[in-house]
N, C-alpha and C positions, 0 to 999 in steps of 0.2 A: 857068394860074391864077397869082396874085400869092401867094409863097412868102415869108414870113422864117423863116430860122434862124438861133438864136440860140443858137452856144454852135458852135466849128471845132475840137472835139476830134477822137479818134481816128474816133468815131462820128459827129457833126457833120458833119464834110468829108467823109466819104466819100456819106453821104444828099445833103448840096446839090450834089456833083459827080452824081448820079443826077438829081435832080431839075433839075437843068441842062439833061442830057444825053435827059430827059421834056421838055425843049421848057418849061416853065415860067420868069417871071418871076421870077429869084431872087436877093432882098437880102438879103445875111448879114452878122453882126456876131459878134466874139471880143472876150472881155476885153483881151486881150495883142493889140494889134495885127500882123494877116498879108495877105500877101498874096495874095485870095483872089479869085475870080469876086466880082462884085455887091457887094462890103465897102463896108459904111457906117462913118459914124464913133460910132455910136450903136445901143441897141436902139430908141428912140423912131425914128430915123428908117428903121430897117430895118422896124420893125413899120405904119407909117403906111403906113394903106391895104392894107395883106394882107389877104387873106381867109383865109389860115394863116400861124400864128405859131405855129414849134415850136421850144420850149426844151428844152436840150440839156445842161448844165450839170453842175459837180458835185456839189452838196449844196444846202439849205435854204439858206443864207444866201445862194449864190449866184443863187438862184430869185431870190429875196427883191429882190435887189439890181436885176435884169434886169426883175420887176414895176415897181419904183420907179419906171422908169426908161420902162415902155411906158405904165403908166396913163391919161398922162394924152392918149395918142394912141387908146386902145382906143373901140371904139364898138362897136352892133348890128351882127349879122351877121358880126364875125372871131370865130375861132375858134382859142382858144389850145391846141397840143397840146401839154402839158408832158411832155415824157420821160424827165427826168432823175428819177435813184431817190432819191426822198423815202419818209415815212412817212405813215400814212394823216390824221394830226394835221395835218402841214403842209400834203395836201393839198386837205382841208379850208378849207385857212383862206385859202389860194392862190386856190380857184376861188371863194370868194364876193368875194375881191377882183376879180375878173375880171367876175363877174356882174353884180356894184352899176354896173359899168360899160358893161351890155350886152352885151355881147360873150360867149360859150359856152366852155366850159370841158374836153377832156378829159383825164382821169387816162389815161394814156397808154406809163408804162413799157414795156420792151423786152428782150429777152432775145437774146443773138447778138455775138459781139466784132468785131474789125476784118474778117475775113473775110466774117462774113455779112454783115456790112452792103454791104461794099464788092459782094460779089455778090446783092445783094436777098433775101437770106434771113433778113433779122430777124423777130422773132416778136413783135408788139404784144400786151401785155394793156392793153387797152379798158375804162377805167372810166367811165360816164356815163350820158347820155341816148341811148339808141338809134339816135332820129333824128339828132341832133348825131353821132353816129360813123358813121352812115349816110352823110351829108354828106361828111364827110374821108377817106371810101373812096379815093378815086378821088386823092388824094395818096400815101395811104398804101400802099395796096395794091401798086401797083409800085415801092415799095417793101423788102414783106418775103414771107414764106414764105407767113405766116398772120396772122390779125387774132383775138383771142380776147376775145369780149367777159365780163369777169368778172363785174359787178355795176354799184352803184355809183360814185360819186366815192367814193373812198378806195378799195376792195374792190382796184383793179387793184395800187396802192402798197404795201399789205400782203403780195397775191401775191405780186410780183419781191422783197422782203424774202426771201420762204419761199423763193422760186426762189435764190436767191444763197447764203443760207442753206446751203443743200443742196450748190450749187459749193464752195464753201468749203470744207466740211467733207470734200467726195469727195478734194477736190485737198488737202486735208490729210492723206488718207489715203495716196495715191496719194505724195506726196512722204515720208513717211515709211516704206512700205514697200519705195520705192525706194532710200532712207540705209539701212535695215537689209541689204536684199539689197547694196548697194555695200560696205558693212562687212563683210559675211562674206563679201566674194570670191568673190561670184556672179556669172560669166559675163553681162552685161546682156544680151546678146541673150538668154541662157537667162530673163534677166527679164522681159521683151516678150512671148517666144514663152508661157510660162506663162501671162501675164496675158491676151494673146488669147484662152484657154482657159478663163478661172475667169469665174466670175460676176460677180466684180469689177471687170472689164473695163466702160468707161462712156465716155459720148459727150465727159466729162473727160477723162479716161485718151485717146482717140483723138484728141481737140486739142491735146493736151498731149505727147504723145509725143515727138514731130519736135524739140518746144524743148527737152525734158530731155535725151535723146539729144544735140543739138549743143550743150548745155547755154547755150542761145539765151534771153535773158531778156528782151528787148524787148516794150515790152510789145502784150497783144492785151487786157487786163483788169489793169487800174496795182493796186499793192501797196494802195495811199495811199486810193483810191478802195473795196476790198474791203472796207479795215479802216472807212471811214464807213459803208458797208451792214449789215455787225455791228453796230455799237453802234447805226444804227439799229432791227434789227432785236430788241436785247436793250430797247431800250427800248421797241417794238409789244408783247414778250410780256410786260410787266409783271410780274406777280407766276408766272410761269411756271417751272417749276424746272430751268431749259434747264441744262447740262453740258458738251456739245461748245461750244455759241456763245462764252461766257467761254475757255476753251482755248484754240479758235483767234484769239480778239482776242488773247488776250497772245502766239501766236508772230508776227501781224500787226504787232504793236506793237514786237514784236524786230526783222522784217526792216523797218521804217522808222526805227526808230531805225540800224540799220545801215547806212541810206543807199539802201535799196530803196524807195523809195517810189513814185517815177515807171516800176521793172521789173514785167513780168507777176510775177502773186502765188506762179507755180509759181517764180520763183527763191526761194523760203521755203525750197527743198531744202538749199539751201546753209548754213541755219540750224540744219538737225538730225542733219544728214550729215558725215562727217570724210573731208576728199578724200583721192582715192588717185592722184590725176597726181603 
């Protein structure tokens, strides 16, 4: 099948190296020019003629900017899967741009950092027409783990808000109870072995382990990118009397103002923790 991706982030290039390596016809496009399989010099000329078009991207504006730019090459029959984390507002307003133009539309978020993806274990929440995601199976599926279909257009984009939500605040937790134990000269392996043991122990906690321990901060999920998830996410629950979300945006806003922005979000340790090298 004829593939664009559009967007050679962490997670970008590792699906079009798959999807390559799937024997599909695959033309990709980055803001930042690289050197990559299939690189156009355009999303219009990557997108002409796919029959999938999956956007990859960091936020609204940059959606925004990538629609601009394919419109006016869309037609019946492609099918845009937009996966980057928006909010259910934007993607809304995304897919009848895509519509009025023919072409189908799915709300498409993902869950899974540079690992799953690069080993086919991302987990798609599927917001749309049925049939229309029925259709993109057979792209998607090899893929990820699983395909979850939520609801709606928008229904998916709300989801991965809540899903992120939840990361955030675990690995908030998790890096904090780690500064405490490091401060009171607690043997960390005694702090690992404990945490295999409590309830508290999470599929956070087990991804995350290997970087805090080598205190390895590269990233698998960027500072920069978490801390746009929050404020989208405080802005989905409106009038909601959320507590943690606010919390963890201002220590997000600490470790990119300190120059973490482009490090995974678990260097935030380094924010609350006072070293003992």
């Amino acid at each position: 099948m004829k593939v664009a991706v559009l967007g050679l982030g962490i997670i970008g290039s590792a699906w079009a190296r798959n999807l390559i390596a799937d024997g599909h016809e695959v033309r990709t496009w980055n803001r930042t020019s690289k050197s990559f399989p299939g690189a156009t010099g355009s999303p219009g000329e990557a997108a002409a003629d796919a029959e999938f078009i999956i956007i990859v991207v960091a936020d609204p504006p940059a959606v925004n900017s990538v629609l601009n730019q394919i419109e006016p090459v869309l037609k019946a029959g492609q099918i845009i899967i937009q996966s980057s984390t928006i909010s259910e507002k934007w993607t809304k307003l995304f897919a009848k741009r895509v519509q009025v133009r023919g072409a189908e539309y799915i709300d498409c978020p993902f869950t899974g950092s540079k690992p799953a993806a690069e080993a086919r274990k991302t987990v798609y929440y599927a917001g749309g027409d049925p049939a229309v995601i029925a259709r993109a199976r057979g792209v998607l599926e090899p893929l990820s783990q699983t395909i979850l279909h939520i609801g709606p257009i928008g229904s998916a984009s709300s989801l991965k808000l809540a899903m992120n939500v939840n990361i955030a605040l675990v690995g908030l937790g998790l890096v904090e109870s780690l500064a405490i134990a490091r401060k009171a000269g607690v043997d960390e392996e005694k702090f690992w072995d404990a945490l295999h043991a409590n309830a508290g122990r999470s599929g956070v906690s087990d991804l995350k382990e290997p970087k805090l321990r080598a205190r390895d901060y590269s990233p698998q999920f960027s500072t920069k990118h978490m801390l746009k998830d929050l404020r989208l996410a405080l802005e989905t629950a409106a009038d909601l009397p959320l507590v943690g979300v606010p919390a963890a945006i201002g220590l997000y806003e600490k470790g990119v103002a300190a120059g973490q922005a482009d490090e995974d979000f678990i260097g935030l340790v380094r924010d609350v923790e006072i070293s003992h090298e």
